[in-house]
N, C-alpha and C positions, 0 to 999 in steps of 0.2 A: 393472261388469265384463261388459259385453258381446260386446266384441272375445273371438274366440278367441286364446288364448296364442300365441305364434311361437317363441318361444324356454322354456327350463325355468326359467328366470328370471323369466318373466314369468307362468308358471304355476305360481310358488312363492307370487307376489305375488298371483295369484288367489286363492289357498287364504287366506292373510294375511287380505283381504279380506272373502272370506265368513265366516269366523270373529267378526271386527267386526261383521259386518250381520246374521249372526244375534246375536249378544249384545245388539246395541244395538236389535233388534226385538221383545227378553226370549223368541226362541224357546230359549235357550240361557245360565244362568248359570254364575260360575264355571268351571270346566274343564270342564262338562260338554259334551258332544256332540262331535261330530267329523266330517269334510270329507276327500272324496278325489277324485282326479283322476286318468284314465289319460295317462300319458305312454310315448307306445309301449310296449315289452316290460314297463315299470313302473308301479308307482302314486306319487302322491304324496300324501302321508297327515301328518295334523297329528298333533305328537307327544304323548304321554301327559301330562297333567298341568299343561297350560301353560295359564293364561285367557288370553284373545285379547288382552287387552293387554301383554303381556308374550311376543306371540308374534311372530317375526320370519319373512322368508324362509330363512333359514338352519337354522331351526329344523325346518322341515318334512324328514319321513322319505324316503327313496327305497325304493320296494321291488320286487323282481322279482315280477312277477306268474306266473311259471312255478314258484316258489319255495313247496316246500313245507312248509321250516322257519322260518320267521318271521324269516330275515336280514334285514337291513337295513341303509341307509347313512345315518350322520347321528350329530350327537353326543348326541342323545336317541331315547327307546326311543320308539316308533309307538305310538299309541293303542290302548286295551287292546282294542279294537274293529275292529283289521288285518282279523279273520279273515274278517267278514262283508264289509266293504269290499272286498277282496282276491275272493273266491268272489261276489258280484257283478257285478264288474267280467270276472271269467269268462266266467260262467255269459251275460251279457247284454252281447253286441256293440255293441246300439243305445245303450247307455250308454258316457260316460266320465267323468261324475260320480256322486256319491254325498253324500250329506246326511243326518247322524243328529240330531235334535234331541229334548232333555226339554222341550219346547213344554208349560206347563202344559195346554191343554183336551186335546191330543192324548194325554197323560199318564195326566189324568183315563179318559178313556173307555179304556185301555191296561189302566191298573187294574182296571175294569169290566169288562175282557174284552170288549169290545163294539165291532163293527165298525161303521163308519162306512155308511148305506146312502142310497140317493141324496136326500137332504132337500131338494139345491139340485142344480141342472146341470152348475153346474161342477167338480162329484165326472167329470164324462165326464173331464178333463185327464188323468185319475189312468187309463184303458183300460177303463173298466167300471165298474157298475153300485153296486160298493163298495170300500170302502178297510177292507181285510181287517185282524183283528187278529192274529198268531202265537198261537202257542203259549210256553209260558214256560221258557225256558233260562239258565245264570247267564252273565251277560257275557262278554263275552271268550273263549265256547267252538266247539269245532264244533258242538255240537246247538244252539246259538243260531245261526248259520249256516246249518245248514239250515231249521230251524223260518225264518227271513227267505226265505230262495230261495222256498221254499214261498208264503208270503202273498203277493210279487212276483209271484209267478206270471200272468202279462197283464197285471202293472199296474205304474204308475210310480209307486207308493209303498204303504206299510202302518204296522199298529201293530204295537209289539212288546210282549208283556204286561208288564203292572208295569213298565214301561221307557220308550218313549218314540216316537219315529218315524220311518221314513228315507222319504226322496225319491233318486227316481235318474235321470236324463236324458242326453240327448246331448250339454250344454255344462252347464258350471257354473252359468251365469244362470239356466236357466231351473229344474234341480236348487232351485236356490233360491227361483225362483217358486213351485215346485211344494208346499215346505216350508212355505211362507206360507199357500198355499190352502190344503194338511193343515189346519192349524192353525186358518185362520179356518172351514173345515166343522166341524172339534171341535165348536170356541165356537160356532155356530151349533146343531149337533145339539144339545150341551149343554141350552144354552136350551132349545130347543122341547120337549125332553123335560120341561123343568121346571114348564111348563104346560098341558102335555098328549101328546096321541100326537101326533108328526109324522107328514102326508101325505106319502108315500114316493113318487118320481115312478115310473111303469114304465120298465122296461126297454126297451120301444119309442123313449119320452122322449130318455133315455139316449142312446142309439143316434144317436137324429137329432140332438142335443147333439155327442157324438161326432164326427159328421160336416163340424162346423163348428170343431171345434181341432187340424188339423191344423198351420193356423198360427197358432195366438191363443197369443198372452204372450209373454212372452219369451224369446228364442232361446239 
């Protein structure tokens, strides 16, 4: 799914999609995790409780994004995770996607409370130096919400405690690249932790890392 969407049709069938590709990448079992996308004034948000195979374009939520009350159009209720999808896609212009995933290593370290710091280069994707952990809120709330806006903070993704991880981007594809590298820094950090300290690159590194992904991966 690289094409940008043209039609809401076609960006119902995106959401469809990444749902599948993350399921079938094990960043996401069961009904867990959830996918949004700005469609003008709206989001388009996968609905509460449905695993990706059993999930259709029809299925997917509409939601105002001006909208304070959590309405929505569609014959299922939005994922119980609207709130921070929705104040995201706000709060951050240069997005119009969004990626939550319970990616086991990313989970792992989530648990740990333990931010991600630069072990490998390609932490620069993410805007900086780490991939921040939250703070611990119950699902579904505004203080989970803002504790996410917070971690996001300069960057295109974070952990969220005891929970799991979001990625957030300009198009969906890359949102999802972005989910994948989360995940494989995890499993990387992971590791190295488990045989010693990992060599943490500087922030100068970083920097000049940085400066070469403006276009790398996928768009």
């Amino acid at each position: 799914m690289t094409a940008t969407p043209t039609s809401e049709a076609e960006a119902r069938d995106a959401v469809v999609a990444a749902m599948r590709r993350l399921d079938a990448a094990g960043l996401n079992r069961g009904a867990s995790g959830n996918v949004s996308v700005r469609w003008g004034s709206a989001m388009l948000i996968t609905p509460s409780a449905v695993p990706p195979a059993d999930l259709g374009p029809d299925l997917i939520v509409r939601m105002d994004l001006a909208a304070e009350d959590g309405a929505y159009e569609g014959t299922r209720r939005p994922s119980t995770e609207w709130r921070f999808h929705r104040d995201i896609l706000r709060a951050r212009p240069d997005a119009n996607a969004v990626v939550h995933t319970h990616a086991p290593y990313a989970t792992v370290l989530a648990i740990a409370r333990r931010e991600i710091p630069a072990v490998h280069y390609m932490i620069a994707g993410f805007g900086g130096p780490t991939i921040r952990c939250s703070g611990y809120a119950t699902f579904g709330t505004e203080e989970l919400s803002r504790l996410a806006l917070a971690a996001l903070a300069d960057r295109n993704g974070c952990l969220l405690a005891n929970h799991g991880a979001i990625t957030l981007a300009p198009t969906l594809s890359r949102a999802l690249w972005l989910a994948v590298e989360l995940e494989t820094l995890a499993f990387q950090y992971h590791q190295a932790l488990a045989i010693g300290a990992p060599v943490i690159l500087s922030d100068d590194e970083i920097t000049q890392a940085a400066a070469r992904f403006a276009d790398y991966g996928s768009k």
